[in-house]
C-alpha positions in Angstrom: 134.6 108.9 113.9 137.5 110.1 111.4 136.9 113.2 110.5 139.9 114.2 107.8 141.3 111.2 108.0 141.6 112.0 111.5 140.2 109.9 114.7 138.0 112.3 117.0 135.5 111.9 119.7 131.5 111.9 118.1 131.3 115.2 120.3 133.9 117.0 118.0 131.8 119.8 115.3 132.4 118.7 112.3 132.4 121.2 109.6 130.2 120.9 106.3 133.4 121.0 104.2 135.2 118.3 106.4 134.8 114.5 105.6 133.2 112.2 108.2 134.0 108.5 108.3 132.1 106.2 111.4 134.6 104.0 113.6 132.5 101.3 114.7 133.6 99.6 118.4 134.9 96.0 116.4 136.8 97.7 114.0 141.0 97.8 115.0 140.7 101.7 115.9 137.2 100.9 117.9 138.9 98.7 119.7 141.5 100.5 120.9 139.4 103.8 122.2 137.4 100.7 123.8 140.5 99.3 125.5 141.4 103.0 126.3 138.4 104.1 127.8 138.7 100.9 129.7 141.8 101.8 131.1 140.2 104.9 132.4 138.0 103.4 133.7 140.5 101.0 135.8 141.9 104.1 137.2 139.1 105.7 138.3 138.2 102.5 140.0 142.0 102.3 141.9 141.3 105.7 142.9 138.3 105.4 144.3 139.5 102.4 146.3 143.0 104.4 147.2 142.8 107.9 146.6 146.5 108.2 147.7 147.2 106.4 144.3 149.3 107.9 141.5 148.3 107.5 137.7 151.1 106.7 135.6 150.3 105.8 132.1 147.4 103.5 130.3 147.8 102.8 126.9 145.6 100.2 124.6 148.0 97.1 123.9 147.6 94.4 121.4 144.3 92.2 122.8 143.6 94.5 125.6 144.9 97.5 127.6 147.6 98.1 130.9 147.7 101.5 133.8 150.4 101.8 136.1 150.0 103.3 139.4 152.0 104.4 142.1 151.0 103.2 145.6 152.4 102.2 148.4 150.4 99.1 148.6 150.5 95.9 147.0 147.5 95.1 144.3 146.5 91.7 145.6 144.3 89.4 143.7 141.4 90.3 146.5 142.2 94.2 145.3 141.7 93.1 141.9 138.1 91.7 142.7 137.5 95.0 144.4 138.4 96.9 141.7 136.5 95.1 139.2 133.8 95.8 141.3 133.8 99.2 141.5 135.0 99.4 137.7 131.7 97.4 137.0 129.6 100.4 138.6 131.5 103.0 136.6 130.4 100.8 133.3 126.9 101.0 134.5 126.7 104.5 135.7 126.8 105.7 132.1 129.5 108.7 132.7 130.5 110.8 130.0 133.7 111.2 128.7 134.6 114.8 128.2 137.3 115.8 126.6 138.6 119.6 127.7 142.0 121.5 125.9 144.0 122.9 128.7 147.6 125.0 128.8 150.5 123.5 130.4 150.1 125.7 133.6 146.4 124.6 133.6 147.5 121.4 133.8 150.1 121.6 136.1 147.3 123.3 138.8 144.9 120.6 138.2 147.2 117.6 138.4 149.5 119.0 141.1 148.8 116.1 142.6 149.7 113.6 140.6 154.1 113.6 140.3 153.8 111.3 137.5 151.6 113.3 135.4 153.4 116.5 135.7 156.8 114.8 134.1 154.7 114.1 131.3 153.2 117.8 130.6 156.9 119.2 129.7 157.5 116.1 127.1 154.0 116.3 125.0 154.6 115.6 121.5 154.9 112.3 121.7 158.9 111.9 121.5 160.1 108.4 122.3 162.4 109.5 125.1 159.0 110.5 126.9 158.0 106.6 127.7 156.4 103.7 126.2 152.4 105.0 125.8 152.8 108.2 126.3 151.5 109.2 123.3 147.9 108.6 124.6 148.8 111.2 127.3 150.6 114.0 125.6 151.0 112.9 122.0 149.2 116.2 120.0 150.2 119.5 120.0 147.8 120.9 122.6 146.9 119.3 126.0 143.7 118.0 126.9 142.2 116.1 129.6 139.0 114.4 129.8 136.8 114.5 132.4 134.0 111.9 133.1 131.1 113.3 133.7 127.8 112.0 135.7 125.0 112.2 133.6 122.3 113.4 135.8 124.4 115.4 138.1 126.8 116.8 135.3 129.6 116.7 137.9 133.4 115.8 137.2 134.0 112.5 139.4 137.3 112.0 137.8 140.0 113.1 135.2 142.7 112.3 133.5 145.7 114.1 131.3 145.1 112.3 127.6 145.4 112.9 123.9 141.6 111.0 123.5 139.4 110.1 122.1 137.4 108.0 123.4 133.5 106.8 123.7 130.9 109.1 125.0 130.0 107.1 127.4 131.3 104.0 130.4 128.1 102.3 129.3 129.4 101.7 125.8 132.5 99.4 127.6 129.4 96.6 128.3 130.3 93.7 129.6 133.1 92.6 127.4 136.1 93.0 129.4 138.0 91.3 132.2 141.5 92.4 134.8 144.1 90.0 133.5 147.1 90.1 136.0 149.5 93.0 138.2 152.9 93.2 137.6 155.7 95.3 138.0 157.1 98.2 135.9 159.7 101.1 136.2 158.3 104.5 135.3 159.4 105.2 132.1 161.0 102.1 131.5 163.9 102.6 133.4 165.1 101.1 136.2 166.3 104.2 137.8 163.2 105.3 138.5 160.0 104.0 141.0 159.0 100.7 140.3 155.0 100.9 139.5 152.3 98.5 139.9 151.1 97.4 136.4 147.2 96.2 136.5 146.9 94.4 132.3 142.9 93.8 131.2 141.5 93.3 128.2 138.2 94.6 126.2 136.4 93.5 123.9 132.9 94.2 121.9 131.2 91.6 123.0 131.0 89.6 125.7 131.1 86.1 123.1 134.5 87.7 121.7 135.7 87.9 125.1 135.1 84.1 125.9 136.9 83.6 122.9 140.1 85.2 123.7 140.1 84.2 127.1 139.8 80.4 125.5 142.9 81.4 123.6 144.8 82.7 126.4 144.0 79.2 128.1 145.1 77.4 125.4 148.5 79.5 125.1 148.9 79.1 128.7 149.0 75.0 128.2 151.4 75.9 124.8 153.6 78.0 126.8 157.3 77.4 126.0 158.0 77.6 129.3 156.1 74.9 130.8 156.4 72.4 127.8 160.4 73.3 128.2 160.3 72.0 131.8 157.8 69.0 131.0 159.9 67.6 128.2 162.9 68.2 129.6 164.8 70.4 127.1 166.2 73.9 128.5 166.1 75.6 132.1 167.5 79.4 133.3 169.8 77.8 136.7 169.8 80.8 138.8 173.5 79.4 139.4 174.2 81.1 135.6 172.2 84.6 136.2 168.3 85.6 134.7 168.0 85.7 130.9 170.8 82.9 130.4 169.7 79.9 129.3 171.3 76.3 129.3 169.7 73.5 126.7 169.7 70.3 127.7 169.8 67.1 125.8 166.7 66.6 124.5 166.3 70.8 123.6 169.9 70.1 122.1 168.9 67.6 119.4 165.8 69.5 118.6 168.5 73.0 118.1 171.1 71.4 116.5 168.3 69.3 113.9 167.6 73.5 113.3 170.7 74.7 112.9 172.1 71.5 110.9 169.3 71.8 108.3 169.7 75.8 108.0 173.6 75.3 107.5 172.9 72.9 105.0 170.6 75.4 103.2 172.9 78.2 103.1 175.9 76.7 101.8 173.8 75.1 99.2 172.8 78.6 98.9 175.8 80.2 98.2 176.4 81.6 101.9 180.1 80.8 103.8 180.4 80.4 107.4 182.7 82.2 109.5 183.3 82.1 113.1 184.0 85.2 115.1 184.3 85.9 119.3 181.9 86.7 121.4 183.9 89.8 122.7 185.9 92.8 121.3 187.7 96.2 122.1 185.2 99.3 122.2 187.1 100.7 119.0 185.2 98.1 116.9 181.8 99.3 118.6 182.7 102.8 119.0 183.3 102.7 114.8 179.8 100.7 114.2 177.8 103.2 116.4 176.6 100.4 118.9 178.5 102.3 121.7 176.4 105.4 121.1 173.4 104.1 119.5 172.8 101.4 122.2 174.9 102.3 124.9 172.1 101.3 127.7 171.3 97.9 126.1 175.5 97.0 125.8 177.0 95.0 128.7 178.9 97.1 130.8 182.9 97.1 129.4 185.6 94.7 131.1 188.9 96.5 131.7 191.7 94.1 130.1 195.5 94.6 129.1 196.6 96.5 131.9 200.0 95.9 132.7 202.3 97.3 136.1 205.4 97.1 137.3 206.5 96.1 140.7 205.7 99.3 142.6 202.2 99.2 141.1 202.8 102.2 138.0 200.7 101.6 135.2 203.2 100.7 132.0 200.8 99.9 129.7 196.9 101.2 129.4 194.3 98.7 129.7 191.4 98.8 127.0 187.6 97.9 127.7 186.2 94.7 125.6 182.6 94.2 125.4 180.5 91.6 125.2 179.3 91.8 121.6 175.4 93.2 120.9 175.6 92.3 117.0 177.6 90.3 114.9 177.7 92.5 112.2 180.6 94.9 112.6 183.5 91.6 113.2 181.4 90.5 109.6 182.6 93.7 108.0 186.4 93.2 109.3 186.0 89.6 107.6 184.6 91.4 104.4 188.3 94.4 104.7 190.6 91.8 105.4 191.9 92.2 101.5 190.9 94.0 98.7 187.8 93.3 97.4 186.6 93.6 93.2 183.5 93.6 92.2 183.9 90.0 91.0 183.8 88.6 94.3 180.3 90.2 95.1 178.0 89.7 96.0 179.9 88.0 99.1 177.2 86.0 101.4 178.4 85.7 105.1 176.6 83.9 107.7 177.0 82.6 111.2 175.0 81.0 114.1 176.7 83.8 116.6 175.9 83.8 120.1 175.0 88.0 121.4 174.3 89.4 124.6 172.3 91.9 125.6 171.7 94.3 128.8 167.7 93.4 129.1 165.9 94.2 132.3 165.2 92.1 134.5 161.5 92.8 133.7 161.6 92.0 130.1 163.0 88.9 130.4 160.6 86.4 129.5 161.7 82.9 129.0 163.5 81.9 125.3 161.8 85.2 123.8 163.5 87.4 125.4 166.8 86.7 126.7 170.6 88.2 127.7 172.5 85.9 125.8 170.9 84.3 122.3 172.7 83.5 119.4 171.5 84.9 115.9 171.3 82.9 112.5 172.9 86.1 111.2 173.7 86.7 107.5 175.1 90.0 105.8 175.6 90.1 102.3 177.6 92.7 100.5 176.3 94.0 96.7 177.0 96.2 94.3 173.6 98.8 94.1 172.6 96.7 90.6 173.0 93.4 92.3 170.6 94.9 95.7 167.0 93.9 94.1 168.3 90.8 93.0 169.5 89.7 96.6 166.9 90.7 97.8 164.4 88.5 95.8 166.5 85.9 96.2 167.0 86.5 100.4 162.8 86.7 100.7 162.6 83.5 98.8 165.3 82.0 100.5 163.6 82.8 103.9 160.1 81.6 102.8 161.4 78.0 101.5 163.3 77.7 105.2 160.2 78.5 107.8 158.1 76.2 104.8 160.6 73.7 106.2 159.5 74.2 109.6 156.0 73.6 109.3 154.9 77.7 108.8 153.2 78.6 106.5 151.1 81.7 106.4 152.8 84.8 106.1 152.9 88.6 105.6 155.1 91.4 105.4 156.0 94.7 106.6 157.9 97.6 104.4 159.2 100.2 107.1 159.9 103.6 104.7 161.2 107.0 105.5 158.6 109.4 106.0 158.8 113.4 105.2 160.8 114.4 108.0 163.9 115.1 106.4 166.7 115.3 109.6 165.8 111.9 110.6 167.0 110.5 107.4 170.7 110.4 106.4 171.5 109.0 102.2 170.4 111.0 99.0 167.2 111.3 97.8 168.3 108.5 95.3 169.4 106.1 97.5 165.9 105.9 99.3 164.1 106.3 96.3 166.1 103.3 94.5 166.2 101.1 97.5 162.8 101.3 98.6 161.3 100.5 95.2 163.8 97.7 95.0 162.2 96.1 98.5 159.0 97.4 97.4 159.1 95.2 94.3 160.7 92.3 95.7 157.3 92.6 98.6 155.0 92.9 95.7 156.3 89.9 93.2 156.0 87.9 96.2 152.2 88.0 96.6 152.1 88.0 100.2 150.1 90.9 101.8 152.4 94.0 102.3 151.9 96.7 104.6 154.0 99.8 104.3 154.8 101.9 107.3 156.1 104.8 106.5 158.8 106.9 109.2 159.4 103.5 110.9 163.0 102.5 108.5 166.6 102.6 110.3 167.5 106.2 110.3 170.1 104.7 107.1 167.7 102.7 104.9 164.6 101.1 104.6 163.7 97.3 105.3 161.2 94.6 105.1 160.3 92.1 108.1 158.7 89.3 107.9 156.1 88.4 110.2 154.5 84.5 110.5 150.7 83.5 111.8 151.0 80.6 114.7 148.4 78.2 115.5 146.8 80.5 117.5 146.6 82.7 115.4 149.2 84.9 116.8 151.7 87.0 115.0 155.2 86.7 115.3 157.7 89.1 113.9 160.5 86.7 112.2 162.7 87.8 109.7 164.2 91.2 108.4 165.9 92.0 105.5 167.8 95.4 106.0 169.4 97.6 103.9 172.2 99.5 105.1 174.9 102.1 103.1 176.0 103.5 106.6 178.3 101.0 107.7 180.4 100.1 104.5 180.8 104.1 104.8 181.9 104.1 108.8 184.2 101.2 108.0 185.1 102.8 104.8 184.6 99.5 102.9 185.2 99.8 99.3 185.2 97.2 96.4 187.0 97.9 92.3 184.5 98.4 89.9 185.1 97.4 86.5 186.2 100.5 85.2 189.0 100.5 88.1 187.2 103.0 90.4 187.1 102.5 94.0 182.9 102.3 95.0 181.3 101.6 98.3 178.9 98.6 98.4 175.9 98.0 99.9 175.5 96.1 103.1 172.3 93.7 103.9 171.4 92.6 107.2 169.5 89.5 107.4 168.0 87.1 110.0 166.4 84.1 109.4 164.8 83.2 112.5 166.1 86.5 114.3 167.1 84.3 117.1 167.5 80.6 117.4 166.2 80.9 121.3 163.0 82.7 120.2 162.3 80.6 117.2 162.6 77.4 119.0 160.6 78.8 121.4 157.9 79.9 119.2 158.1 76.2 117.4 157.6 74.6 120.5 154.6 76.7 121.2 153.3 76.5 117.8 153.5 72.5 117.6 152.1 72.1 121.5 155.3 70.3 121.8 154.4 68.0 118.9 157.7 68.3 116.8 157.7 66.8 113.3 159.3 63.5 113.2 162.6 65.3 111.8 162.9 67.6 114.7 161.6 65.1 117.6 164.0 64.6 120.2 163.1 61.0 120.4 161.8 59.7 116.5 160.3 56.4 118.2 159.8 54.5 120.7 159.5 50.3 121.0 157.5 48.6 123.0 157.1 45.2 123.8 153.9 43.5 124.6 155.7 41.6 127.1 159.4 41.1 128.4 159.7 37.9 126.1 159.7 40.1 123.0 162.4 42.9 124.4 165.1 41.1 122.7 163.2 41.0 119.1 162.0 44.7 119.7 165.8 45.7 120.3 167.4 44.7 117.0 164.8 46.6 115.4 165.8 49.7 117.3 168.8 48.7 116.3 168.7 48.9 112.7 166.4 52.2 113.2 169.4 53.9 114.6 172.3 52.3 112.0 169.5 54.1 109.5 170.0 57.9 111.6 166.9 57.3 113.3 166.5 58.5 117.1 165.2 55.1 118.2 165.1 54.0 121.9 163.6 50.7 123.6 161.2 51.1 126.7 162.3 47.7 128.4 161.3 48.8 131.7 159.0 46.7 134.2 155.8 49.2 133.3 152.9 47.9 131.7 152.6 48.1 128.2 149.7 50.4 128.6 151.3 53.0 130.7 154.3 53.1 128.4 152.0 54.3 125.8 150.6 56.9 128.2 154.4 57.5 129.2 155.2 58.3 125.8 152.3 59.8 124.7 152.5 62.3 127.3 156.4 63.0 125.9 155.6 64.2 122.5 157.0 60.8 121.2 155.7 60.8 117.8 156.0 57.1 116.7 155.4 54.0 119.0 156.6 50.5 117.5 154.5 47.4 119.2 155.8 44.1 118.6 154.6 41.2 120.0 154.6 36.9 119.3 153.1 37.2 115.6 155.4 40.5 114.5 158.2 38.4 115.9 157.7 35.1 114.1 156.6 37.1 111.3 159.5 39.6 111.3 157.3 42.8 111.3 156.4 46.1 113.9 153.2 47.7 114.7 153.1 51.4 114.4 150.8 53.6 117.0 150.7 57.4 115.5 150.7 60.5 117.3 146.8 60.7 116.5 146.0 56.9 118.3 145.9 55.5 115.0 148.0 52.0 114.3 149.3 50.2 111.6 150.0 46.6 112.2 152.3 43.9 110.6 154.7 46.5 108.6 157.6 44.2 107.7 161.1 45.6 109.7 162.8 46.8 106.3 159.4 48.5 104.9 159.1 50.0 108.4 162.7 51.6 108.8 161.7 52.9 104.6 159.1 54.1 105.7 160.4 56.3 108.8 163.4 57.4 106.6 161.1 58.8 104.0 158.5 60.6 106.8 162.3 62.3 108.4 163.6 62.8 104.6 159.8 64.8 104.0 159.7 66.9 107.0 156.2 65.4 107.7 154.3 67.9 110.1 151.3 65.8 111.2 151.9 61.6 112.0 149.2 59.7 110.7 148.3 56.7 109.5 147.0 58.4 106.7 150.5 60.3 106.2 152.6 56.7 106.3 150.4 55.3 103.4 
């Protein structure tokens, strides 16, 4: 239940003056004390099976739940059956879950045992720098650890250190839930610590909404980006290059550059100009922007350059350290204080397709969505305050019509705010105020749902993200629109007002598909591999009935590809039927059959990507008629969408 506003275990006394809501088990907040309670669960189980085994941490995830442990031994997929098992006798023994306040000493004595736990106990409150999910474990003021309880004995079996709450009972878990997968995980998230064993589950209310998502994970696991970019051919990781870096080949090529051609297009249409800038630069540049501070562990380590000795070996001239670039944005701001700026030439639109590298761990890495070297479609524009709303509307707007293009369509988004805290905010009460309303209103005129999140802006100002619904239903964070005074002030960028005064814009970050890697790769999922015609690597295919027609077939492909089309002829010694399957099976979305009557009667046969065919389309109305399905960004190829 809430009671206050506030999530508690049904145990807690309530108070007659105190305001009781119920939370029931399918509602967002039921779920995740379900998938929590479930995680205890899982540990109790691993312990049982290996009492030598240290508990880490167990948060609720999104769809399900995770617990690290410490052990010496591998977690097999026979382990996992055991500890399903034993988890599945927990569930039907009905323990309690107790929840008990303790100091930090208490704790200390009771979990002497447990290393993991006691590193936690001196960082409660939740802080960042304590590691990802502790905030289940020590994320109130107080300590507390909950003890499950046998219900005829009243005995502890087991505890754990947690911030709760929870159900009151194992039996209330049901049958709903499944062990996903073990991986591996640094304590804390770094990898100068242990390396843990990760078990991921998932819970859900029912055993039916269970099925479901595991139907959804099967059908993500045949979408996955991954797989499809190995079957079709279109980007590998050579371990030659190193983990995270990716090389595109041909086929991924044509489908990235169709992307970034069409967004180019866009943008200068839309009043943005290109520049070009390098991929490295002196610390200075980083030092000035706060990147070297700010994200010191997620910069690649510096390369010494510039030296210079003499013959005995004295240095003459200090060297410097360049770095691989994290962001483009601070060699956009040297473009922007090149000259002298007035307030005529704002706003100033600048935008690039520039390539970024990051230090991710090895762990994290996880195919074209999470990378070491990804280039940004990165814009920043540069306004006066009175111009910022109406960028704004005009960014959002911009962004919307661009994923429309790509076949997205539903959409939501996400105002991150200041919250009370004052010394985590820098600006004037002003600023935020003024800014904020100005995103605020651009959010609301948009009629898209808006969810405002208050304490989660950049320390400097607030910003909206975008976020996109796939085909399964999954969310995707896309787009962000940020607004940013600090670094016009670190790089002390002014512009002349018109009354000759010297003011400091305003600086907006924006990316459009954050990164081309990810957004191809979420594409790819989202369409199965199914591009739209306009983004297919291969447009269409001909095949002959029979050898005899090759020749006929051939001009037409011919003409296709005078007309910009990416037309190819199968004239290889395969059955006509298996080059259907062969090109069904690659994602080609148009097939052209011609056989004796298309020949004498100069026309094609289309097959469409749903098995449905169009016969006897004269060559001229046929190479119309694929220039106009390209020209409309047509998602689904159809009979029905040709007519």
């Amino acid at each position: 239940m809430r009671v206050d506003g506030v999530l508690t275990d049904l145990a807690s006394e309530v108070l007659e003056t105190q305001t009781t809501e119920p939370v029931t088990i399918d509602s967002p907040d039921g779920l995740a004390i379900l998938r929590h309670s479930t995680a205890h669960v899982l540990a109790q189980a691993v312990q049982a099976i290996n009492p030598q085994a240290n508990l880490g941490i167990g948060p609720p995830i999104t769809d399900g739940f995770y617990y690290d442990f410490g052990t010496s031994e591998p977690i097999t997929p026979e382990a996992l059956k055991a500890i399903k098992k034993e988890m599945q006798r927990i569930v039907k023994a009905g323990q309690r879950f107790v929840r008990r306040v303790v100091t930090d000493d208490e704790a200390r004595e009771e979990l002497a045992d447990e290393p993991f736990k006691l590193e936690l106990i001196g960082l409660k409150g939740g802080r960042k720098e304590a590691a990802e999910g502790a905030s289940v474990e020590v994320g109130a003021g107080e300590l507390t650890i909950y003890d499950n309880v046998d219900a005829k004995t009243g005995e502890v079996v087991w505890k754990d250190l947690c911030r709760g709450p929870h159900l009151p009972s194992t039996r209330l878990i049901g049958n709903g839930w499944d062990l996903l997968r073990v991986a591996g995980a640094y304590w804390r998230g770094s990898e100068k610590n242990p390396q843990l064993q990760r078990v991921y589950g998932t819970a859900w209310s029912s055993k039916d909404d269970l099925r479901a998502y595991q139907d959804r994970l099967a059908e993500a696991a045949r979408r996955d980006h991954r797989k499809l970019g190995r079957e079709l051919d279109l980007f590998s990781f050579p371990d030659e290059i190193g983990s995270g870096l990716s090389v595109w080949h041909p086929k991924g090529g044509i489908v990235r550059g169709e992307m970034e051609q069409h967004a180019r297009r866009r943008h200068i249409a839309g009043g943005y100009s290109y520049v070009y800038t390098p991929h490295i630069a002196k610390s200075d540049l980083f030092a000035t922007s706060g990147h070297l501070a700010t994200y010191a562990e997620g910069i690649w380590p510096p390369i010494r350059m510039d030296e210079e000795r003499d013959d005995d070996g004295h240095v003459t001239k200090q060297g410097a350290d360049y770095y691989l670039k994290p962001m483009n944005c601070p060699m956009h701001i040297l473009v922007y204080k090149e000259r002298a700026r007035s307030y005529r030439d704002l706003p100033l639109r600048l935008a690039e397709n520039g390539t970024v590298y990051r230090n991710e761990l090895s762990g994290a890495l996880h195919g074209l969505t999470r990378v070491r070297g990804f280039t940004q479609d990165d814009s920043h524009l540069f306004v006066t305050p009175d111009q910022l709303e109406g960028e704004v509307t005009g960014v959002l707007e911009f962004i919307l019509s661009m994923l429309r293009d790509f076949g997205l369509t539903d959409f939501e988004l996400e105002l991150s705010m200041r919250d009370d805290e004052k010394s985590k905010w820098i600006g004037s009460d002003e600023f935020w105020e003024s800014s904020t309303n100005a995103l605020r209103n651009v959010a609301v005129a948009s009629g898209l749902k808006l969810t405002e999140v208050p304490g989660e802006a950049a320390f400097y100002g607030p910003k909206i993200d975008l976020k996109t619904r796939d085909a399964l239903g999954r969310v995707w964070q896309l787009s962000t629109v940020q607004v940013d005074p600090n670094l016009p002030e670190r790089f002390d960028l002014e512009y002349t007002a018109p009354d000759g005064s010297k003011q400091r814009p305003i600086m907006i970050h924006r990316a459009l598909f954050g990164s081309i890697e990810r957004f191809f790769a979420i594409l790819l999922e989202h369409y199965a591999g199914d591009f739209p015609l306009w983004l297919a690597p291969v447009q269409a295919v001909g095949i002959p009935v029979a050898d005899e027609f090759a020749d006929y077939l051939g001009g037409v492909m011919d003409t296709l590809r005078r007309a910009g089309v990416r037309a190819e002829l199968d004239a290889s010694d395969d059955r006509m039927q298996k080059k259907i399957r062969t090109h069904t099976t690659a994602k080609v979305p148009l097939l052209l059959i011609a056989g004796d009557q298309d020949r004498q009667a100069g026309t094609v046969s289309f097959r469409f990507r749903d098995g449905s065919q169009r016969n006897g389309v004269p060559v001229d109305e046929a190479v119309a008629l694929i220039g106009r399905l390209i020209a409309d960004k047509s998602v689904v190829m159809t009979e029905e969408d040709a007519a």
